[in-house]
C-alpha positions, 0 to 999 in steps of 0.5 A, a space after each residue: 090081421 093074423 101072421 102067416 109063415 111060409 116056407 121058402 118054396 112057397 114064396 118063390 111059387 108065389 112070386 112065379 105067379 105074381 104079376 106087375 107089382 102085384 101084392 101077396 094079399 092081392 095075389 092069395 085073394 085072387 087065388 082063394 076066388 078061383 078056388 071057390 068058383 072052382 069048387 062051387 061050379 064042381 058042386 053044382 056040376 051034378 045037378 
């Protein structure tokens, strides 16, 4: 698995959005389907 390196503000947004124990990998997969189901209902949106 590649290595990412993150700046410290992102860390602490990422922490202001985890919830219960939640993992960073958890959390980026959860982040990464909202994106895409945005970006595909905004593509789909002038059909």
């Amino acid at each position: 698995m590649p290595l990412t390196e993150l700046e410290e503000e992102t860390v602490e947004r990422l922490d202001a959005l985890r919830v219960d124990d939640e993992s960073y990998d958890e959390l980026v997969t959860e982040l990464i389907n909202s994106y895409e189901a945005n970006e595909y209902t905004l593509f789909h949106a002038g059909d």
